[in-house]
C-alpha positions in Angstrom: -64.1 -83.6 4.0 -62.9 -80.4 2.0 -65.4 -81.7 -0.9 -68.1 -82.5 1.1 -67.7 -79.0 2.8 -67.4 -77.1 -0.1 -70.9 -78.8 -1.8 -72.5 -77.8 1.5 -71.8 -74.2 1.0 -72.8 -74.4 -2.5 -76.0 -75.9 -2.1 -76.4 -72.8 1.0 -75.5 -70.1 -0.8 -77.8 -71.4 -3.6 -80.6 -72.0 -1.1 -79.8 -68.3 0.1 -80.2 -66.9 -3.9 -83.2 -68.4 -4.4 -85.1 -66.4 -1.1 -84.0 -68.2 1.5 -82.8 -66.3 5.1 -79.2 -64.9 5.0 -76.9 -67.6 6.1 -75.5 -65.9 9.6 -72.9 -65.4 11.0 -72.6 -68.7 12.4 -72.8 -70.5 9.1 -70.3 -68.3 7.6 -67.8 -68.5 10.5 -67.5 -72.7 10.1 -67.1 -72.0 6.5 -64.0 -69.3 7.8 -62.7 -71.9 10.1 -62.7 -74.4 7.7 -60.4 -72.3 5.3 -58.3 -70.9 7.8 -57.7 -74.6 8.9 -56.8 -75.2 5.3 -54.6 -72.3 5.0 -56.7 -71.3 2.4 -56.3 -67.5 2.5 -57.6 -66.4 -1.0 -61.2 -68.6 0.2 -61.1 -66.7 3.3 -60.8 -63.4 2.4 -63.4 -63.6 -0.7 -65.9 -65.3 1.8 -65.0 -62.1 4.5 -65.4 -59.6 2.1 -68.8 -61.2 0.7 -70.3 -61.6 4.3 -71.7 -57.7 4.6 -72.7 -57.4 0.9 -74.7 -61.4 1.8 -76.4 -59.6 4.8 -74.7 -60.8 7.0 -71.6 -58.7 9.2 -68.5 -60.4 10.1 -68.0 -60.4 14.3 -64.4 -60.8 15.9 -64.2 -64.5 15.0 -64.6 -64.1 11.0 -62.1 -61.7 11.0 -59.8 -63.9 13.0 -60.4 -67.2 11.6 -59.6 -65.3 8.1 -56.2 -64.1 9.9 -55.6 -67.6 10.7 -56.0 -68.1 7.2 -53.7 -66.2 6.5 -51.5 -67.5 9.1 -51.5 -71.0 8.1 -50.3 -69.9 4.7 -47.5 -67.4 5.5 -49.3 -64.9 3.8 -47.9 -61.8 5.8 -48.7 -59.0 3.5 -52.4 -60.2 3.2 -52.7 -60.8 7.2 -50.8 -57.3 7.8 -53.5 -55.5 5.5 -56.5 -57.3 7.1 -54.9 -56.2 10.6 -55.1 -52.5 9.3 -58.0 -52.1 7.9 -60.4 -54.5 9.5 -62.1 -51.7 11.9 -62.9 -49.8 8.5 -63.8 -52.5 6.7 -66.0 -54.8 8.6 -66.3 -52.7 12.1 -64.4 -55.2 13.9 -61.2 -54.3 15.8 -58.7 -56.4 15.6 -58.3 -58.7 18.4 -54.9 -60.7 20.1 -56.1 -63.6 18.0 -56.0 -61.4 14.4 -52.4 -60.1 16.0 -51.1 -63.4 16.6 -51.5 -64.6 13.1 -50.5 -61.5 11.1 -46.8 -62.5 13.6 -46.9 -66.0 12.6 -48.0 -65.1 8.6 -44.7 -62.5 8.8 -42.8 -65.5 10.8 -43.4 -68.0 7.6 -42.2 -65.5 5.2 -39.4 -64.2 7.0 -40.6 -61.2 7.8 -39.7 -60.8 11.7 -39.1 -57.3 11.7 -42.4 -56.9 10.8 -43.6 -59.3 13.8 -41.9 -57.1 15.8 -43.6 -53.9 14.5 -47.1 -55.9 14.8 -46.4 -56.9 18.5 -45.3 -53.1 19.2 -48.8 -52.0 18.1 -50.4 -54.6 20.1 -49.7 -53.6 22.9 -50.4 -50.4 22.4 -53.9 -51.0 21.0 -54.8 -54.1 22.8 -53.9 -52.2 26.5 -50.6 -54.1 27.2 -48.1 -57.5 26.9 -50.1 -61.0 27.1 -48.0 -64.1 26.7 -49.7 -65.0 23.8 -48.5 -61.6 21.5 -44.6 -62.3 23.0 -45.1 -66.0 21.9 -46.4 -65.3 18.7 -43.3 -62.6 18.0 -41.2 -65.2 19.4 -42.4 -67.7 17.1 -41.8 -65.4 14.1 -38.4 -64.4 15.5 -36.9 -67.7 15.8 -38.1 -69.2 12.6 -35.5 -66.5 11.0 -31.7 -68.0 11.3 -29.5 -66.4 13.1 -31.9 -64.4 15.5 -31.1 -65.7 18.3 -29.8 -62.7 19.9 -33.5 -61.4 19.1 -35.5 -63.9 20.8 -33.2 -63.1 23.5 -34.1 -59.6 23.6 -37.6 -60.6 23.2 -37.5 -63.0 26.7 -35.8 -60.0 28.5 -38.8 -57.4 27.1 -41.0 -60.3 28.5 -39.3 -60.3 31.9 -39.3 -56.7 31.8 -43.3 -56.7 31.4 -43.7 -58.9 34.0 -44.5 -62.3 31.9 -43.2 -65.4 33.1 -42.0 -67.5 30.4 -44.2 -70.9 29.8 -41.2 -73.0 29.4 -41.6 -76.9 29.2 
């Protein structure tokens, strides 16, 4: 499937260089999901970054399925940066979704502090606490041994905030 995907592309984009119509968003969006399904990051973020120069803007859901990406792959300091600067750089905000995998990118690497740091700024960007953001931080938490006391502290904050647990 990857090979068959990645021909289709190819024959698009060349389709595209010889005159055709800009791809759209749509088109470029499958090609984003398809790589963040794949973890492939480095994909992602080339195709992202080629998407405004191609004539064709990113909306929320390349910039997320890029995050994904990044995700998938554990590659925090690449899903942090695309958390910073993706207002600047493409006009799109960053949403829960882009949040939620820059916390599980830092949770793959070992980075929970940073998940912590991420989920702080959430919720003071994104207007306040969702179950998703906590479950993301508390995915990232307790993939780093010996944090249980953290992930402790993170159910309490949740309690706190008035999020039930989905436990079961």
């Amino acid at each position: 499937l990857d090979a068959d995907a990645a021909r289709l592309w190819g024959r698009l984009q060349q389709q595209q260089r010889e005159g055709g119509a800009p791809l759209g968003v749509r088109a470029y969006n499958a090609r984003l999901y398809e790589r963040a399904t794949a973890g492939d990051w480095r994909s992602a973020l080339q195709l992202l970054d080629a998407m405004g120069p191609d004539g064709t803007p990113p909306d929320a859901s390349s910039v997320s399925h890029t995050a994904r990406a990044c995700g998938r792959a554990g590659a925090w300091e690449e899903a942090t940066s695309l958390l910073r600067r993706a207002s600047d750089a493409y006009g799109v905000p960053p949403d829960e979704r882009v949040h939620c995998s820059a916390m599980q990118a830092c949770g793959k690497a070992g980075e929970w502090q940073e998940a912590l740091r991420i989920l702080d700024e959430a919720e003071a960007t994104l207007g306040g606490p969702s179950l998703k953001l906590y479950g993301a931080a508390m995915g990232a938490v307790s993939s780093a041994e010996g944090q249980w006391a953290e992930c402790l502290r993170l159910l309490e904050r949740m309690q706190t905030a008035g999020i039930e647990a989905d436990i079961g």
